[in-house]
Each structure stands twice: as structure tokens, then as C-alpha cells.
C-alpha positions as CSV (number, residue, x, y, z in Angstrom):
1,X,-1.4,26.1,-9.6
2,X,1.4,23.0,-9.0
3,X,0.9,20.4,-11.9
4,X,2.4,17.0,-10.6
5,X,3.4,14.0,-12.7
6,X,4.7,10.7,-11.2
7,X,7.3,8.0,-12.5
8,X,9.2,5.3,-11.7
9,X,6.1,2.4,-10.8
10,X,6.9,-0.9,-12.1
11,X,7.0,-4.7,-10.9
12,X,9.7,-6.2,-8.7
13,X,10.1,-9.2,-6.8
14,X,10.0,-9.9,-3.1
15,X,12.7,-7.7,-1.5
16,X,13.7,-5.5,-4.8
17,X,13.7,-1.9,-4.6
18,X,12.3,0.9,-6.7
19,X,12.4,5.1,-6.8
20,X,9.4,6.9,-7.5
21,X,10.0,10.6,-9.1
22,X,7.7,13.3,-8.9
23,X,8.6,16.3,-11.2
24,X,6.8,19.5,-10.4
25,X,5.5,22.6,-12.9
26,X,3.7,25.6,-12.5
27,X,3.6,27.6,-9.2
28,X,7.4,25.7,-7.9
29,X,8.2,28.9,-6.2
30,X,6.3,28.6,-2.7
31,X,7.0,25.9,0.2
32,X,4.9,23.2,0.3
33,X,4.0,20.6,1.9
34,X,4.6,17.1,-0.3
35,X,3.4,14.1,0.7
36,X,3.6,10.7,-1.1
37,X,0.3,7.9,-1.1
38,X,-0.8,4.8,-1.9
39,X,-4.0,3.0,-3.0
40,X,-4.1,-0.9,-3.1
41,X,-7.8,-2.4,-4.8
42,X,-10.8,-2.4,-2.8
43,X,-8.8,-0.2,-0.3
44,X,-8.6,3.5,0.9
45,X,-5.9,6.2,0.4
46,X,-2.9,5.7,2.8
47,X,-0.1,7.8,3.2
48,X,3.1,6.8,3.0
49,X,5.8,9.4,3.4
50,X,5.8,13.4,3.3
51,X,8.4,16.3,3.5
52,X,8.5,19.7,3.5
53,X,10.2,21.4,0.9
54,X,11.2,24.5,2.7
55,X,13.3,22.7,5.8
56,X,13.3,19.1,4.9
57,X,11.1,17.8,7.4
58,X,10.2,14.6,7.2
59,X,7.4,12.5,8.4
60,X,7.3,8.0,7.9
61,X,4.0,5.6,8.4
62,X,4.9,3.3,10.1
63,X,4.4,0.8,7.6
64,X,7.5,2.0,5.6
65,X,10.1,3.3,8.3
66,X,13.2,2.2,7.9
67,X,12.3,0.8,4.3
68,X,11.9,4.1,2.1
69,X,13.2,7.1,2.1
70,X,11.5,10.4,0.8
71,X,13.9,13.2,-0.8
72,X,13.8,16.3,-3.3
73,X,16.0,17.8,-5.5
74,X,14.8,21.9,-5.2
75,X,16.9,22.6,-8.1
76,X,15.2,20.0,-10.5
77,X,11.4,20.4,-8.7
78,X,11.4,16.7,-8.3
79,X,10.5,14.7,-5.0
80,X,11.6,11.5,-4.9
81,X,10.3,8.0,-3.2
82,X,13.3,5.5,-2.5
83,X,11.9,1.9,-1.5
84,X,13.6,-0.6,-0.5
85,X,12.9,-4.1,0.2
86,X,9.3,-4.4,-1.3
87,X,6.8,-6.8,-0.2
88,X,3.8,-8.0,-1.8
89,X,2.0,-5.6,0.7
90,X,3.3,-2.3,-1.1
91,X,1.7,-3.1,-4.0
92,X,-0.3,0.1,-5.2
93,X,-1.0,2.9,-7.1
94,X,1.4,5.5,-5.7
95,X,0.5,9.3,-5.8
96,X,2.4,11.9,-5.2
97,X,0.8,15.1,-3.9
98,X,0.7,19.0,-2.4
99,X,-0.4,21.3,0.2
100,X,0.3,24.8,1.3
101,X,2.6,24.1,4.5
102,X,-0.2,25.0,6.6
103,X,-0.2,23.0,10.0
104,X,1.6,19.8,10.6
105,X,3.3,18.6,7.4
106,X,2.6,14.7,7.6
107,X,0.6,11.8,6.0
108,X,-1.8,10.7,8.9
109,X,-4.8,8.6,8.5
110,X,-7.0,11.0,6.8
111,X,-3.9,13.9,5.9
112,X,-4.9,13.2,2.1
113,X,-8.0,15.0,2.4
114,X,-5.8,18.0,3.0
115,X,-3.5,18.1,0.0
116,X,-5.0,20.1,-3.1
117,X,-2.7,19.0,-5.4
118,X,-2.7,15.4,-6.8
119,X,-0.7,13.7,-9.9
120,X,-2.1,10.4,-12.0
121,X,-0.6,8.4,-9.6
122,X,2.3,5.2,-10.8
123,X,1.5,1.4,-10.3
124,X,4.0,-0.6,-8.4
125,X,3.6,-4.4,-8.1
126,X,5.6,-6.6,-6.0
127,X,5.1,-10.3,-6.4
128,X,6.3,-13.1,-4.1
């Protein structure tokens, strides 16, 4: 079992940045696949960013390229989220989440029905 816990959510302005931490317990000594989502009201599960722990493979939607940055830090079992220059568009509940690296390691429409392991999840509001 991987128990997942998010932080780092909070409200920024138009263009401010945030980094989202995911710290990791239990079962932190297999490779997995980590993935990051989102889920805005009234809409479905995206994903946003994911990585694999045992290479550092990593995979952007293109909704985020060249804005956020996924990372992890092996020795503290945390995955990270860096985003930079938020729009109102970001806003969201972000989830961090787990699979066993079995097949591609990425966050396609439709990858979060893949990942087994979920956290609570961290709001992050941007306002204009």
C-alpha cells in the first residue's frame, strides 16, 4: 500500500506561482509511476504532469508545458508540482497519484483510471 498526502494549494493572482508537495508512506520502496491531476467544478479529471520515479521520465499536457515542472526528491518520498505563471484556468483541486510502472508512464485523457493510488487532493485558486 502507498498512502499519499498533498500540500502546497492556495490562492494566487494572475501570473503567481505555487509548488504542490506530495509526501509518500507505506510501500516507498518499488518504482512507480506518479502522476499529478486536476479537477475544476462541473468538470472531469485531467492530468497534468507525471514522472517516473525509477528514471525520471517525464511526461507534460499540453496545457502546462513550459509552465510547471514536475520533480521528486527519492530521499524525502516527496514529488513535487512547480507552477508557474497561473491563470484563472488552473484553478482546481490538484491530486497527486500512483501506479505500478506498468506501460507508458503518462497522464493522457483517460490515464487516471489507471493509477490505484490517490491522495485528498489540494485546492488551488487563481483569480484575475
Amino acid at each position: 500500500q502507498l498512502q499519499l498526502v498533498e500540500s502546497g494549494g492556495g490562492s494566487v493572482q494572475t501570473g503567481g506561482s505555487l509548488r504542490l508537495s506530495c509526501a509518500a508512506s507505506g510501500n516507498t520502496g518499488r518504482r512507480y509511476c506518479m502522476g499529478w491531476f486536476r479537477q475544476a467544478p462541473g468538470k472531469g479529471r485531467e492530468g497534468v504532469a507525471s514522472i517516473y520515479t525509477g528514471g525520471g521520465s517525464t511526461y507534460y499536457a499540453d496545457s502546462v508545458k513550459g509552465r510547471f515542472t514536475i520533480s521528486q526528491d527519492n530521499a524525502k518520498n516527496t514529488l513535487y508540482l512547480q507552477m508557474n505563471n497561473l491563470n484563472p484556468e488552473d484553478t482546481a483541486m490538484y491530486y497527486c497519484a500512483a501506479k505500478a510502472p506498468i506501460g507508458r508512464c503518462s497522464v493522457e485523457p483517460g490515464a487516471f483510471l489507471n493509477f490505484g493510488y490517490w491522495g485528498q487532493g489540494t485546492q488551488v485558486t487563481v483569480s484575475s
